[in-house]
C-alpha positions as CSV (number, residue, x, y, z in Angstrom):
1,X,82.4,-14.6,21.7
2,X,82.4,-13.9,17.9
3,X,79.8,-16.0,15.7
4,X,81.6,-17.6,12.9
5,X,79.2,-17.9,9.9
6,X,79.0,-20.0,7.5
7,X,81.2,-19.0,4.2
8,X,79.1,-17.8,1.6
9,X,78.9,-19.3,-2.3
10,X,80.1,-17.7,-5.0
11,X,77.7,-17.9,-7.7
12,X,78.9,-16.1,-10.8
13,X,77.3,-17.8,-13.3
14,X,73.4,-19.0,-14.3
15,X,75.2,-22.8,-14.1
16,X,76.5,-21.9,-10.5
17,X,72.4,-21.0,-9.2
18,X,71.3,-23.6,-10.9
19,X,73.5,-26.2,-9.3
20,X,72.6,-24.5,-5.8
21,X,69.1,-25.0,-6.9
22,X,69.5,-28.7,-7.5
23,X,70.9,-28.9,-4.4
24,X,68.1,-27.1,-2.8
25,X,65.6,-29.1,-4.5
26,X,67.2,-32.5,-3.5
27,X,66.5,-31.4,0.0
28,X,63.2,-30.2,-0.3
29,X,61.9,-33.7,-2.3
30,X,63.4,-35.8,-0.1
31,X,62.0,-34.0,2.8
32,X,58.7,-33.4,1.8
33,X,59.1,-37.7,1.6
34,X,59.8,-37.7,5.2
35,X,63.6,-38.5,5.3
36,X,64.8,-36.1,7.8
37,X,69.1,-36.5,7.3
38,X,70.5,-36.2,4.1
39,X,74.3,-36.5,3.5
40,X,75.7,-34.3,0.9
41,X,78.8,-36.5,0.4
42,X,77.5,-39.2,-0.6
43,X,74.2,-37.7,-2.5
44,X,76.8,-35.6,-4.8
45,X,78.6,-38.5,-5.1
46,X,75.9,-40.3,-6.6
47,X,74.7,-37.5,-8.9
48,X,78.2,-37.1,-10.3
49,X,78.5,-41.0,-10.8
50,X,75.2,-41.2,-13.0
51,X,75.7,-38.1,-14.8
52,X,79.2,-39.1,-15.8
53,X,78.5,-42.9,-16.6
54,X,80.8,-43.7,-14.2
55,X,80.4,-47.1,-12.9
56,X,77.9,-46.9,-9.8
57,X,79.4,-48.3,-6.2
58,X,75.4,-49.6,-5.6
59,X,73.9,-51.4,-8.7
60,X,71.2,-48.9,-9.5
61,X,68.3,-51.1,-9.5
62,X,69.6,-51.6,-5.7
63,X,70.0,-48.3,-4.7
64,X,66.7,-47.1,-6.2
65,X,64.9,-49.7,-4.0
66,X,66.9,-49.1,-1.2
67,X,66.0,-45.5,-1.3
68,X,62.0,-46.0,-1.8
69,X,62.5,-48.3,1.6
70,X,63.7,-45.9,3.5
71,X,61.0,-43.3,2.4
72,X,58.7,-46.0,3.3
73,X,60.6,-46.3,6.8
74,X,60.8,-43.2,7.6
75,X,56.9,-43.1,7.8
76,X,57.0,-45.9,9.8
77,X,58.3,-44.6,13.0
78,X,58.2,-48.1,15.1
79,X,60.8,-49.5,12.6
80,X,64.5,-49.9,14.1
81,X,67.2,-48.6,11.3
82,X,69.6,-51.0,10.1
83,X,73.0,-50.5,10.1
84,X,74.7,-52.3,7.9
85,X,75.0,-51.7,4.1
86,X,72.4,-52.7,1.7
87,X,75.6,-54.3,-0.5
88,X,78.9,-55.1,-0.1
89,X,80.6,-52.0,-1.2
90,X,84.6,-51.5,-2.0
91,X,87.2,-50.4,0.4
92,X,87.4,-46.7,1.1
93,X,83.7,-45.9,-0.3
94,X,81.4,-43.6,2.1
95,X,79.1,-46.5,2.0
96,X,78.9,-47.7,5.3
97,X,75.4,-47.7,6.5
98,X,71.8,-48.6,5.1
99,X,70.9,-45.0,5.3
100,X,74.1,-44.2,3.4
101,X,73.0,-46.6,0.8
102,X,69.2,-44.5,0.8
103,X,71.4,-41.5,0.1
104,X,73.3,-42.9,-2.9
105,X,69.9,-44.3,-4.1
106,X,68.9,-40.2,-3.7
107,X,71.4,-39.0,-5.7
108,X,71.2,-41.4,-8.3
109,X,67.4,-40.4,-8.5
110,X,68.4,-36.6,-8.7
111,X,70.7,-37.1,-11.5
112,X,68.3,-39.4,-13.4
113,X,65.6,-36.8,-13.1
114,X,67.9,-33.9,-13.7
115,X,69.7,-35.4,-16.8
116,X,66.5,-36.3,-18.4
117,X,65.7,-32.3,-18.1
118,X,69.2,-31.7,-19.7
119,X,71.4,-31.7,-17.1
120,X,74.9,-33.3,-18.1
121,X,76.9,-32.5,-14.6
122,X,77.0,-31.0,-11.5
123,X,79.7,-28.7,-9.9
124,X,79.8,-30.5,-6.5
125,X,81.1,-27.9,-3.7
126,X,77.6,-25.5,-5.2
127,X,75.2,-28.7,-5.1
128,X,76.4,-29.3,-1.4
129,X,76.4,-26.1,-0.3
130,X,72.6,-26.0,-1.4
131,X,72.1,-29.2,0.1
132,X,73.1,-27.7,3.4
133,X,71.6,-24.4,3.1
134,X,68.6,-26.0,2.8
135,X,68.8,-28.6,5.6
136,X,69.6,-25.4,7.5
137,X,67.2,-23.3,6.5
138,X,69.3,-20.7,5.4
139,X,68.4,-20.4,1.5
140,X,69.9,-17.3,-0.4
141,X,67.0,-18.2,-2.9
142,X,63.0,-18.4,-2.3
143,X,61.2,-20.9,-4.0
144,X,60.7,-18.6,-6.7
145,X,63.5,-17.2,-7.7
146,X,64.6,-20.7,-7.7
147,X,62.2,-22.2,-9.9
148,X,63.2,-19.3,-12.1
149,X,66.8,-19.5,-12.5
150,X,66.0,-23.7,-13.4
151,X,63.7,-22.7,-15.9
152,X,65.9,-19.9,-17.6
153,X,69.2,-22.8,-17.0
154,X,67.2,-25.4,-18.4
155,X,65.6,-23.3,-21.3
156,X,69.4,-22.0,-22.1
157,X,70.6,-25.7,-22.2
158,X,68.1,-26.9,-24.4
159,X,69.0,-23.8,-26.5
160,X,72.6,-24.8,-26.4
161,X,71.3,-28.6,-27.5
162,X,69.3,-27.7,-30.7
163,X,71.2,-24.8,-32.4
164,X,73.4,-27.1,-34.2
165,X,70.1,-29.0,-35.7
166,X,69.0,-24.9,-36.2
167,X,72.3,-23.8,-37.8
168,X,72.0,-26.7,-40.1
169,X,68.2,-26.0,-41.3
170,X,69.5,-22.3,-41.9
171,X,72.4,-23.3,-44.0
172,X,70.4,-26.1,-46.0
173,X,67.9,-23.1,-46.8
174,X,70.1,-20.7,-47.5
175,X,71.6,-23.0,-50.4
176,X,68.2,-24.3,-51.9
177,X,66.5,-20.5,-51.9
């Protein structure tokens, strides 16, 4: 029997291994927090909802605390999981459990953290594919190299923000030498 593998990510570009890292790093958080399943869906969802402004399908506040009680719960092995959503949600939305709602809450974290570090969106497919690289343990990154291409990303976006302010001081001394 052949072994089909798993396709592999392109990842031309600094902004392509730095959205695998994200997803590699919402894995690793969460985990080291004790939750154990993590769906990519719905946490990409979530990320590209915040980072877009887009109106969220869990009020945020919500979502937030719904994720900090499953953290809490997944400590608490004795605790039976809910099922049902933590709020109504619309038609058609992935939301359909309370752990569905913990992983909306995650990916609503991520992108707060991530846009605060510059971050405006994600490319999806890359972030998931991280995601389940790293629930599978099959990372094309170590730790390392990953923290390295987010600082080099992250460095080159800041960059990016502040050479209009920087183009402006140049041109204002230019004038007034």
């Amino acid at each position: 029997a052949q072994k089909t593998s798993e396709p592999t990510v392109q990842l031309k570009t600094l902004e392509d291994s730095a959205n695998y890292v994200i997803g590699l790093s919402v894995v690793n958080f969460y985990r080291s927090q004790g939750v154990k399943k993590i769906n990519p869906a719905i946490v990409c969802k979530a990320m590209s909802d915040e980072l877009s402004g887009q109106k969220l399908i869990i009020e945020r506040d919500l979502a937030l605390q719904t994720m900090m009680t499953c953290i809490s719960r997944q400590k608490d092995s004795t605790h039976k999981p809910s099922v049902k959503p933590v709020s109504k949600t619309p038609p058609g939305t992935l939301i359909k459990t309370f752990d569905d709602s913990a992983n909306y809450g995650m990916g609503v974290n991520a992108a707060e953290f991530y846009k605060q570090q510059g971050v405006t969106k994600i490319k999806t497919p890359i972030v998931t594919t991280g995601i389940n690289h790293a629930m599978s343990g099959k990372q094309l990154f170590d730790d390392q190299k990953a923290n390295n291409v987010m600082m080099v990303f992250l460095n080159q976006q800041q960059a990016m923000k502040s050479k209009p302010n920087i183009d402006a001081c140049n041109n204002f001394l230019a004038v007034n030498k």
